[in-house]
Structures are given as C-alpha cells and as structure tokens.
C-alpha positions as CSV (number, residue, x, y, z in Angstrom):
1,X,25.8,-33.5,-24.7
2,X,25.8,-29.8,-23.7
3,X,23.0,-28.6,-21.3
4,X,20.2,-26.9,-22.8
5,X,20.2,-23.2,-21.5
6,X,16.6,-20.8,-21.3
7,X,17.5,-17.3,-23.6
8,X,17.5,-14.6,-21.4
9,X,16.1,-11.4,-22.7
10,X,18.5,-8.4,-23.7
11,X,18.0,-6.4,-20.7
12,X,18.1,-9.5,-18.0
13,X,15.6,-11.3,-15.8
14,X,15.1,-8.4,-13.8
15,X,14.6,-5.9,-16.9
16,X,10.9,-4.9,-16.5
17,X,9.2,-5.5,-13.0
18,X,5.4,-5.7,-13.2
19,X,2.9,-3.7,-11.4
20,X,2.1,-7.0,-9.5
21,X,5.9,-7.0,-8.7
22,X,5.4,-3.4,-7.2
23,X,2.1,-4.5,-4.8
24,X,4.7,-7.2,-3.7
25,X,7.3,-5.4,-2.5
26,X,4.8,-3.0,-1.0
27,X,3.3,-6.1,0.6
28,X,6.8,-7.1,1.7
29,X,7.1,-3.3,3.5
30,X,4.7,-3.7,5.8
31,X,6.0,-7.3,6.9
32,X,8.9,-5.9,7.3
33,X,7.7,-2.9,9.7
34,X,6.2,-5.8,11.5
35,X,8.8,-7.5,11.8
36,X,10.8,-4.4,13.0
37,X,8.5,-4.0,15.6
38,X,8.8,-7.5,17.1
39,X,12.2,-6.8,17.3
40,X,12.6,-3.8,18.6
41,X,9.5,-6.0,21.8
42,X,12.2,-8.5,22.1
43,X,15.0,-5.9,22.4
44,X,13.1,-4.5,25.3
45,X,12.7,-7.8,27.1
46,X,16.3,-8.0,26.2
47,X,17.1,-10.0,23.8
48,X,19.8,-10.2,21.2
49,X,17.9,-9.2,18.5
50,X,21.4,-8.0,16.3
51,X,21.4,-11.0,14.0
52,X,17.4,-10.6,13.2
53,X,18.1,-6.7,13.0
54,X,21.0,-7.2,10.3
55,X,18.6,-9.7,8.0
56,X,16.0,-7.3,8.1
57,X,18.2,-4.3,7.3
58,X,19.0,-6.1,4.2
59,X,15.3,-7.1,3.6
60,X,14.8,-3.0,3.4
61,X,17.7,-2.3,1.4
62,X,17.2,-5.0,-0.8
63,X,13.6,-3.9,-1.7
64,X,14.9,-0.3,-1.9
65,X,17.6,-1.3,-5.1
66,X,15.1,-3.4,-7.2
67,X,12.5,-0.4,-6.4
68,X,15.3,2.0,-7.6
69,X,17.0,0.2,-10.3
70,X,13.7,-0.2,-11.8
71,X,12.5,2.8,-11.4
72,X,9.1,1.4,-9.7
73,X,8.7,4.1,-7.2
C-alpha cells in the first residue's frame, strides 16, 4: 500500500508567514543578541567560542532569508 502523503499548498509550507511568525523571529533576535553577548564574555575569559559563534551566525542569517523571502520586514 502506498503511504498516504498531506497536499501541500501551491506556494509551499513556507508560502505565507503569519504575523505571529514575525513576533517569533523578533523574539528569536533578541536571544540571539544574548546569546552573542555570552560569547563574546566567554571569549574574554578565553574560551573557544568559534563553534558557538558559527551556530549563531547561522541562527542570524537564517532568520534574515525567511524574513526576506517573505517579505516580513
């Protein structure tokens, strides 16, 4: 038997991002200045902080595309 698959709407899953959606990723920009500046504490004690500073690079860039490609700025 083949495995039942959901539709998925013309424009994709990611088609139309809700205002909701918009206070989330705003949400998420100020954990991720957090975030930046526990880092950037640790990096003065001297820690290697390149692996954390990498994920949250792509944290920011990843909520700059959807922001973008949606057009939710």
């Amino acid at each position: 038997m083949a495995p039942v698959t959901k539709p998925v709407a013309a424009g994709g899953p990611l088609h139309d991002i809700s205002a909701e959606t918009v206070q989330s990723l705003d949400a998420i920009k100020g954990e991720l200045d957090t975030a930046m500046g526990d880092i950037e504490a640790l990096e003065k004690i001297g820690m290697d902080v390149s692996r954390l500073r990498e994920r949250l690079d792509w944290g920011y860039k990843a909520r700059d595309i959807i922001l973008e490609r949606f057009k939710a700025r």
